[in-house]
C-alpha positions as CSV (number, residue, x, y, z in Angstrom):
1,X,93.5,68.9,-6.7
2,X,93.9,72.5,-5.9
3,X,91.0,74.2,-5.0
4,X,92.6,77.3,-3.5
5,X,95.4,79.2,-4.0
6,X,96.9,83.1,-2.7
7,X,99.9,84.8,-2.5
8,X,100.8,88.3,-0.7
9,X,103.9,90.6,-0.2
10,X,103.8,92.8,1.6
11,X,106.6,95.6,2.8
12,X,108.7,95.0,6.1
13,X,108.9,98.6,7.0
14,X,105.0,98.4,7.6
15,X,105.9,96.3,10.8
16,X,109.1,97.8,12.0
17,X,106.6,99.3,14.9
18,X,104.7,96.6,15.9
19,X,106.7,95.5,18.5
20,X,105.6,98.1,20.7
21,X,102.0,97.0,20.3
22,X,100.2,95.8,23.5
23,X,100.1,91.9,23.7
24,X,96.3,92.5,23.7
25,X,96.5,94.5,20.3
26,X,98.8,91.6,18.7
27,X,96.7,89.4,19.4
28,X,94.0,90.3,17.8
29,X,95.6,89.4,14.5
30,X,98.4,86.1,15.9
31,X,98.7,83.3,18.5
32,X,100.6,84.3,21.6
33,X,103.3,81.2,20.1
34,X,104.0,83.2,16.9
35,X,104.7,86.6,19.0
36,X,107.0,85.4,21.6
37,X,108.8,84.2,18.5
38,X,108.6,87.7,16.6
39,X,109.5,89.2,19.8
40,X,112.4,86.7,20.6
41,X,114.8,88.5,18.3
42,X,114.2,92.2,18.3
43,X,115.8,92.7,14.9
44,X,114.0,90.4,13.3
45,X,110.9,91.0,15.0
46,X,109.1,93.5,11.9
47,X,110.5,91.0,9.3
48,X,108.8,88.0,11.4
49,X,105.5,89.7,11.7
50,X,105.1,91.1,8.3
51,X,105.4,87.6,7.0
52,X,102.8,86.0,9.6
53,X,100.3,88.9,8.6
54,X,101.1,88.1,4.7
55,X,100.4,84.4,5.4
56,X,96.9,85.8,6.5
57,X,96.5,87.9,3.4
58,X,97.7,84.6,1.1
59,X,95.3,82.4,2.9
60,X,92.1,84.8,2.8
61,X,92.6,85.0,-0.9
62,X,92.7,81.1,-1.3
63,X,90.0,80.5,0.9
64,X,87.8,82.9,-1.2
65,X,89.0,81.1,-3.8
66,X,86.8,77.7,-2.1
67,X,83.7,79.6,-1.9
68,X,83.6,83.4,-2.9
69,X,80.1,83.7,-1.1
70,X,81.7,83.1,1.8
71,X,81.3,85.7,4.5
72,X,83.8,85.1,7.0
73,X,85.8,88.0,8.1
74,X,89.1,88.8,7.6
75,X,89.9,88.8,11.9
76,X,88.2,85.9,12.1
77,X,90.9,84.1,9.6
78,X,93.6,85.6,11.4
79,X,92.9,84.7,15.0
80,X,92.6,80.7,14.0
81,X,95.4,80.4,12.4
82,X,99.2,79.8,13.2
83,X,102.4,79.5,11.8
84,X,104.5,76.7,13.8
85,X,108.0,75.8,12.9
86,X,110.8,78.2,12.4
87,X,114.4,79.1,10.3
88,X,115.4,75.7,11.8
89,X,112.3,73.4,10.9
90,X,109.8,73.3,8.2
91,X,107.1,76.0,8.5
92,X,103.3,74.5,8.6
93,X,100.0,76.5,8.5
94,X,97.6,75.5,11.7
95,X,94.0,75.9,10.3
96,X,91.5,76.1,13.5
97,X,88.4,75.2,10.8
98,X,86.5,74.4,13.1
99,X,86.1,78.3,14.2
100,X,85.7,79.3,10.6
101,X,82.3,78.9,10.9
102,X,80.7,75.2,11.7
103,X,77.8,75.6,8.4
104,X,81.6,76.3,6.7
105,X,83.6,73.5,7.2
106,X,82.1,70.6,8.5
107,X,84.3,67.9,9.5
108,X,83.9,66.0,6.5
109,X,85.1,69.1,4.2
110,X,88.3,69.4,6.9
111,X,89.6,65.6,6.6
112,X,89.9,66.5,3.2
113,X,91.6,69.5,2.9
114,X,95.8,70.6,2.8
115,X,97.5,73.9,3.4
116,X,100.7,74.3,2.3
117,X,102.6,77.3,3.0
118,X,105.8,78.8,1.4
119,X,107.3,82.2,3.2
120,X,110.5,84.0,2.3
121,X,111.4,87.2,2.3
122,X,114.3,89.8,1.6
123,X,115.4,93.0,3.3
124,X,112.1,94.9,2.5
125,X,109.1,92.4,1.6
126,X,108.1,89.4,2.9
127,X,106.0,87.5,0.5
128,X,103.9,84.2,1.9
129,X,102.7,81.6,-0.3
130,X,99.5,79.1,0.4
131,X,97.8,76.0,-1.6
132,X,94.8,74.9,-0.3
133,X,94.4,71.6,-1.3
134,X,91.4,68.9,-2.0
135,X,93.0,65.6,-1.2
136,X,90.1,63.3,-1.0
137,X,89.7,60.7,-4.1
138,X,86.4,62.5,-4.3
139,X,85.5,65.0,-6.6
């Protein structure tokens, strides 16, 4: 069952900079994995980071989605998660929910939840896709 879901687009051109950012400054926001990658190919790199930053967005929304009262903030959500995979293998969402707060997400509540992810993109907007899903027989 679905118990979360968000999307977000958001416009390339916001990036095109951001590969002049101090490491330090990046991240604040993503893993060192997912900026070597948006830094591995300079003319890619605003197109690679407006999407990661729009999975953030997408997954925010669905998570206040699970529990509106929730008051975990929005840097928090970005520093524990990460996008692995790339053009060449599936993309998949790494939830750290365990640093989402511990009166959050006990483990019980983790074993049964799913992120799926969907990101695409075009010359100006990235758009990122995420499904937060209760798979547990359990209602």
């Amino acid at each position: 069952m679905i118990v979360g879901i968000g999307i977000d687009s958001i416009e390339i051109d916001r990036f095109a900079h951001w590969h002049t950012y101090a490491p330090t400054t990046l991240q604040r926001i993503f893993s060192p994995a997912e900026i070597d990658y948006c830094l591995s190919t300079p003319n890619k790199s605003a197109e690679r980071f407006a999407a990661r930053f729009a999975t953030r967005e997408a997954f925010f929304k669905a998570l206040c989605m699970i529990n509106p009262d929730m008051p975990i903030p929005f840097l928090t959500i970005c520093k524990n998660l990460q996008i692995q995979g790339s053009n060449k293998s599936p993309q998949q969402l790494i939830v750290h929910w365990e640093k989402l707060g511990k009166n959050n997400f006990t483990k019980d509540v983790i074993s049964r939840l799913a992120v799926h992810l969907s990101i695409t993109h075009n010359k100006s907007t990235a758009t990122s896709l995420v499904i937060i899903e209760n798979v547990s027989t359990k209602i």
